[in-house]
Backbone bond lengths (Angstrom), bond angles and torsions (degrees), N, CA, C in turn:
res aa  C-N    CA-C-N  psi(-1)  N-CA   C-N-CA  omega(-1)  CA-C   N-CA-C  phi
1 X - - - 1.441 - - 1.520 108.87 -
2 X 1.383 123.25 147.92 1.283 127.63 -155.55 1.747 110.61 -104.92
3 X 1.115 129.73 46.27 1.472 141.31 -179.18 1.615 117.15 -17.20
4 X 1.457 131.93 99.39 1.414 117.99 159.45 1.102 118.53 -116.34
5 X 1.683 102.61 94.55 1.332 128.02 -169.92 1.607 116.06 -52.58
6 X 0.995 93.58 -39.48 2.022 117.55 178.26 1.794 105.17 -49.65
7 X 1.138 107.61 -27.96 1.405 97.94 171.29 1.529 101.72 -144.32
8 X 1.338 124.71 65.85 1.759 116.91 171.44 1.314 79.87 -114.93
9 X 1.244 76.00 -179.82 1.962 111.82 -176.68 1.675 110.38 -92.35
10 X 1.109 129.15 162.68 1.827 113.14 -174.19 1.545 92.90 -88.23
11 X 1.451 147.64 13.28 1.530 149.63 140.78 1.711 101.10 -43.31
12 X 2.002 89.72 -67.49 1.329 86.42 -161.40 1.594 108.30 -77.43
13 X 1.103 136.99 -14.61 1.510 141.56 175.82 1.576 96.39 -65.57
14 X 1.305 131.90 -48.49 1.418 121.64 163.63 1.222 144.39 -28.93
15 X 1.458 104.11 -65.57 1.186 137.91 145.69 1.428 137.05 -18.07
16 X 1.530 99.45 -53.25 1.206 109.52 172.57 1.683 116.29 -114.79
17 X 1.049 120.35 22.47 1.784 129.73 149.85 1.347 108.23 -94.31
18 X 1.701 118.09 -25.69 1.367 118.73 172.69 1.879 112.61 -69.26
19 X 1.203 106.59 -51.06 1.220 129.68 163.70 1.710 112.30 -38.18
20 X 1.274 110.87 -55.64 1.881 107.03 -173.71 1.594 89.44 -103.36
21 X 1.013 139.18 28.88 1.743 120.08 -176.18 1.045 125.48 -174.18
22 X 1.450 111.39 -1.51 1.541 108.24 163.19 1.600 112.92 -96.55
23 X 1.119 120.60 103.44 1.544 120.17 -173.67 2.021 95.74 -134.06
24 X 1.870 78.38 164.63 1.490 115.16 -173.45 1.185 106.89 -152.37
25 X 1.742 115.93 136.56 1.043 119.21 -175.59 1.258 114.83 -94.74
26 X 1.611 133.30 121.04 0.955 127.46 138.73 1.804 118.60 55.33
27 X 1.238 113.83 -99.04 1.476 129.42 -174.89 1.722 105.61 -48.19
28 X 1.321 118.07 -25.63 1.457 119.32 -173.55 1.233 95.66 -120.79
29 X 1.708 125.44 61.98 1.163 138.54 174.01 1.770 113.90 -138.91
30 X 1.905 82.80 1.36 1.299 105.82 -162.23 1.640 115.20 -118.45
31 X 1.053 158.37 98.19 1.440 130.39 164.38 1.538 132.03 12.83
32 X 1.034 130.47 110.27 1.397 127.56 173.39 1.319 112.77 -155.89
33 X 1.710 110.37 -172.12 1.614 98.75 -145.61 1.726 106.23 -90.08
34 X 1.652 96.16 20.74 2.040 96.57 -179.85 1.513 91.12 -113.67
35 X 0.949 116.37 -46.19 1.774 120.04 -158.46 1.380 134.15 -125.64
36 X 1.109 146.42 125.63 1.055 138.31 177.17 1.573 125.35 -43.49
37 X 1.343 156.54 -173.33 1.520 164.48 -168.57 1.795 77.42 -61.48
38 X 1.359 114.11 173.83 1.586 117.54 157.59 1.712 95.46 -135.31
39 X 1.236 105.79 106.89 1.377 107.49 -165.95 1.658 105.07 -54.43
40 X 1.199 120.84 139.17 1.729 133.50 159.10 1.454 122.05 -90.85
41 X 1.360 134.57 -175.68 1.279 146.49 120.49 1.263 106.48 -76.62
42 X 1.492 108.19 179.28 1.659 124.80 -168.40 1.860 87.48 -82.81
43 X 1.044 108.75 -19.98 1.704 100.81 -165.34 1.514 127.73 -68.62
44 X 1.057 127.91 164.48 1.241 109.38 -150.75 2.044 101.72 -155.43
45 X 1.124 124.96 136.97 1.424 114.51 -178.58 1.746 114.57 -134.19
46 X 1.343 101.44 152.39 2.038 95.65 177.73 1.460 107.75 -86.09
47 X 1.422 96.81 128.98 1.394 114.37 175.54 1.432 109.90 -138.90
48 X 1.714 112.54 138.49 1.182 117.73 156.29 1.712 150.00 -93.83
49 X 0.978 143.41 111.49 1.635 125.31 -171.45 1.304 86.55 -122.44
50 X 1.868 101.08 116.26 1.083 125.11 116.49 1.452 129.81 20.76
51 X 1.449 125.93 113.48 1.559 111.64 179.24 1.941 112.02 -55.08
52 X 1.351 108.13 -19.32 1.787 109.79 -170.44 1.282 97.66 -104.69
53 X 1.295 132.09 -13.76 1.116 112.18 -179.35 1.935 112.13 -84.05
54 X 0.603 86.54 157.86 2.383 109.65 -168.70 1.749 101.27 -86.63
55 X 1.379 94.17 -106.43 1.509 103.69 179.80 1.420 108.96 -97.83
56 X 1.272 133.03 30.50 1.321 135.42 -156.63 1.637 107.22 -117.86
57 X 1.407 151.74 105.76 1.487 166.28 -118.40 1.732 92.51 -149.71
58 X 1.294 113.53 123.74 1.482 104.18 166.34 1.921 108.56 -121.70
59 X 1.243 115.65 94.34 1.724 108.67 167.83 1.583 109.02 -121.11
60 X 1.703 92.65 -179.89 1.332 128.36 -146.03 1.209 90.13 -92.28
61 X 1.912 109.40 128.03 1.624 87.34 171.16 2.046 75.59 -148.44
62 X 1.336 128.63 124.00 1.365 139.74 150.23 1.063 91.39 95.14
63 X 1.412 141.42 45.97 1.733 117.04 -163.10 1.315 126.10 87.82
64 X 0.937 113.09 -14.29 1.892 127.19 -158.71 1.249 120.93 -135.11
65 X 1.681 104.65 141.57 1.382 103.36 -163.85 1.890 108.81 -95.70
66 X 0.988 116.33 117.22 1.869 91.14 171.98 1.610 114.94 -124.76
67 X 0.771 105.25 162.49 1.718 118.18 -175.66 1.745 114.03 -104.94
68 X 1.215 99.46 98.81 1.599 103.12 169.21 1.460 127.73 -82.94
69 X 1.151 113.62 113.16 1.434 122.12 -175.42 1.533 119.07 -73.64
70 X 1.682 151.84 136.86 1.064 131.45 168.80 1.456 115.64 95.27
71 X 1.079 117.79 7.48 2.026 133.57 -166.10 1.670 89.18 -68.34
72 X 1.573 108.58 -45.78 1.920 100.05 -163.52 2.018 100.80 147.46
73 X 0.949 97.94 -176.39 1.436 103.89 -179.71 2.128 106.15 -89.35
74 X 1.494 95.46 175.18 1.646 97.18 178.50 1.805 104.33 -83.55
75 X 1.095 119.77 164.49 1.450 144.58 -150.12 1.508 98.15 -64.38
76 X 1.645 121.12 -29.40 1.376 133.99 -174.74 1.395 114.14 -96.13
77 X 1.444 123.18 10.23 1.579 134.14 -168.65 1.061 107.95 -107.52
78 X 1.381 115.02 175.10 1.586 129.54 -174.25 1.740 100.52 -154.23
79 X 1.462 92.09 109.05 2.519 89.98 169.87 1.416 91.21 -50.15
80 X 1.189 86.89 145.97 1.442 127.58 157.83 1.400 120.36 -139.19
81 X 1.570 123.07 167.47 1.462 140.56 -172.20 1.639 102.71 -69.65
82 X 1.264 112.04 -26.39 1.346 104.43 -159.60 1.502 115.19 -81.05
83 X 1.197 122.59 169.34 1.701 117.46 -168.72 1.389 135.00 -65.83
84 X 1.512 117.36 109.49 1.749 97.51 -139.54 1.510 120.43 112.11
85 X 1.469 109.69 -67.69 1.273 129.74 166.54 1.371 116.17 -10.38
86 X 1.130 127.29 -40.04 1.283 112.64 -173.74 2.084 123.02 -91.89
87 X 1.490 81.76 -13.55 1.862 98.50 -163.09 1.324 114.19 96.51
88 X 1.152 103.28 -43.82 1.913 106.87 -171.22 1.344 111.35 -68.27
89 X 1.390 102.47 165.48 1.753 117.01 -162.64 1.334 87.93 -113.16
90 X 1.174 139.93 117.47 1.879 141.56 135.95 1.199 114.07 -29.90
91 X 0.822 105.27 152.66 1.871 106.34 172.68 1.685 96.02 -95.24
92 X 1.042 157.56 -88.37 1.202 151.49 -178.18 1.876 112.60 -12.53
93 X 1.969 99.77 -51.35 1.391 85.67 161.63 1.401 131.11 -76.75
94 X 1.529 126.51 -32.47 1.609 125.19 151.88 1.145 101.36 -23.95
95 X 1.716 124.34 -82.12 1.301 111.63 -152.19 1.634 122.12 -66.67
96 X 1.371 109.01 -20.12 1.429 127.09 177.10 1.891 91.78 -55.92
97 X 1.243 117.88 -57.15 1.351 118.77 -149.98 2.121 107.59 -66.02
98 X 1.283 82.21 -30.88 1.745 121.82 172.90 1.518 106.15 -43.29
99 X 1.606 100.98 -66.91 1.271 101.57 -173.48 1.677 112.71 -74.50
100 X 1.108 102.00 -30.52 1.445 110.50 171.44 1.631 124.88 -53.35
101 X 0.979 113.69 -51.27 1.713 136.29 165.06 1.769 96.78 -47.12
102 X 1.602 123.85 -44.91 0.998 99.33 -165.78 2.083 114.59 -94.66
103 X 1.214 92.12 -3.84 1.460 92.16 168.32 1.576 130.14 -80.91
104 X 1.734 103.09 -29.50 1.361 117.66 152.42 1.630 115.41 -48.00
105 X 1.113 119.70 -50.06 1.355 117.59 -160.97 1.742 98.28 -82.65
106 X 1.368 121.35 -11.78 1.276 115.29 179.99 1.374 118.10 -91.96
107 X 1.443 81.71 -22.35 1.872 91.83 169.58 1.512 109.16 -75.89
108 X 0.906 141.75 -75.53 1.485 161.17 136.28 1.517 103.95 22.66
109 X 1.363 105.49 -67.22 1.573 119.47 164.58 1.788 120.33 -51.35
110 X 1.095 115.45 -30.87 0.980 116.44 -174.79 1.860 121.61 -97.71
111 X 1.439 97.93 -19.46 1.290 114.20 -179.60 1.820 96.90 -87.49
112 X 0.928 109.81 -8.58 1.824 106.09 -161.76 1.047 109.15 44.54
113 X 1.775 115.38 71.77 1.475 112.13 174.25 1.855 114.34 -81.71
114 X 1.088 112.16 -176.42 1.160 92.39 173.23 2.048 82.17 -116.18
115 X 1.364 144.28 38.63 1.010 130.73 160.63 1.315 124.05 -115.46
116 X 1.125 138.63 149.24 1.695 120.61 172.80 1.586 108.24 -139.93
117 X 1.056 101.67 168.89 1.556 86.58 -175.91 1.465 107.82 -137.80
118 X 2.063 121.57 160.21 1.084 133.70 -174.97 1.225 126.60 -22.40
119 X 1.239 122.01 111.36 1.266 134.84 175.86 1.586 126.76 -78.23
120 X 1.267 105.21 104.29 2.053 118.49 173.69 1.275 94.87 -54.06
121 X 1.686 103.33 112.83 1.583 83.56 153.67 1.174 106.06 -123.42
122 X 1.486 140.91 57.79 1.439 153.56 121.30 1.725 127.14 177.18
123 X 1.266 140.16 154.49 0.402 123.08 -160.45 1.995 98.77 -122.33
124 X 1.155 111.94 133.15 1.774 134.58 -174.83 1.483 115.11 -78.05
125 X 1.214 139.09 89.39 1.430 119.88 159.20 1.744 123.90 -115.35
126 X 1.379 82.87 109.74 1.533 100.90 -169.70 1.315 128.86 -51.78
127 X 0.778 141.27 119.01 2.054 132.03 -167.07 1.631 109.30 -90.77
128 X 0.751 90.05 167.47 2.194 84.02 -177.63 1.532 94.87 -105.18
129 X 0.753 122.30 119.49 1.910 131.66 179.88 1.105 105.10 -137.39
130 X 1.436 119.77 145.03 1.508 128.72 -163.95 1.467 101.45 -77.68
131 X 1.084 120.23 -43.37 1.574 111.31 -169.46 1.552 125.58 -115.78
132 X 1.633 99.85 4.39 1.410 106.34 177.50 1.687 114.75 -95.60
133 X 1.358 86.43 -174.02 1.671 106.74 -171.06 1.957 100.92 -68.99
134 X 1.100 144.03 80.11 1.677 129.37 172.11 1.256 128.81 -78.97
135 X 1.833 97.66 -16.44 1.875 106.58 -178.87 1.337 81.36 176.61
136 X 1.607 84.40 150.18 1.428 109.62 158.76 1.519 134.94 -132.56
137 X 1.347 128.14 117.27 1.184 120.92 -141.70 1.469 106.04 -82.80
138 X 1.433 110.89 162.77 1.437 124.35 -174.97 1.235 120.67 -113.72
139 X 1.469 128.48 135.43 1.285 135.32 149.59 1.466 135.31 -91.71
140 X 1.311 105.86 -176.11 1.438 93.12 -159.60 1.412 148.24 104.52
141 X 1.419 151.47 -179.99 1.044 123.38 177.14 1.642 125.02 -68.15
142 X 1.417 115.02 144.40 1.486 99.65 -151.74 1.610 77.69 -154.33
């Protein structure tokens, strides 16, 4: 679908961050011992993680590379209780990480570093709705 963000509505600007960025991997598409199925669409997008990266997915969306945090575990995993364990991102820890990002950058700023670091530019929390979009699973290297 052909997005012209420059003049949508914040429906359709929704819509389509839900569309390139709300994802779930695979394994939490399934029953397991934290969560119920996480309902999908049939749709499906290429994504890569990194052998070090955890719950962390990096694809192509306009030219640009971004890294989604919290997608789920790799294709060979199983959630668990333990910290991390599950793949998924909390929203309390998102926003924790949020506020964190911005004290770095104030420090950073203030030191005149010459380093800065990755920039959030929002944070996703998906709702479970019977007939909507909640994730979309990924292929690819995983």
């Amino acid at each position: 679908m052909n997005w012209d963000l420059a003049n949508a509505s914040c429906s359709d600007i929704e819509q389509w961050l839900l569309a390139q960025f709300a994802l779930i991997s695979y394994p939490h598409t399934q029953a397991n011992a934290l969560h119920d199925p996480i309902w999908i669409d049939a749709r499906s997008v290429r994504a890569v993680r990194p052998p070090t990266y955890g719950r962390t997915v990096i694809v192509e969306c306009l030219g640009h590379l971004f890294e989604i945090k919290g997608v789920g575990l790799r294709l060979d995993a199983h959630p668990t209780q333990e910290p991390y364990g599950s793949g998924l991102l909390s929203l309390p820890t998102a926003l924790g990480e949020l506020f964190t990002q911005s004290l770095i950058e104030g420090y950073l700023r203030a030191e005149t570093s010459n380093f800065d670091v990755v920039e959030c530019l929002g944070v996703i929390q998906c709702k479970r709705l019977a007939h909507s979009v909640s994730g979309l699973k990924f292929h690819g290297m995983s």
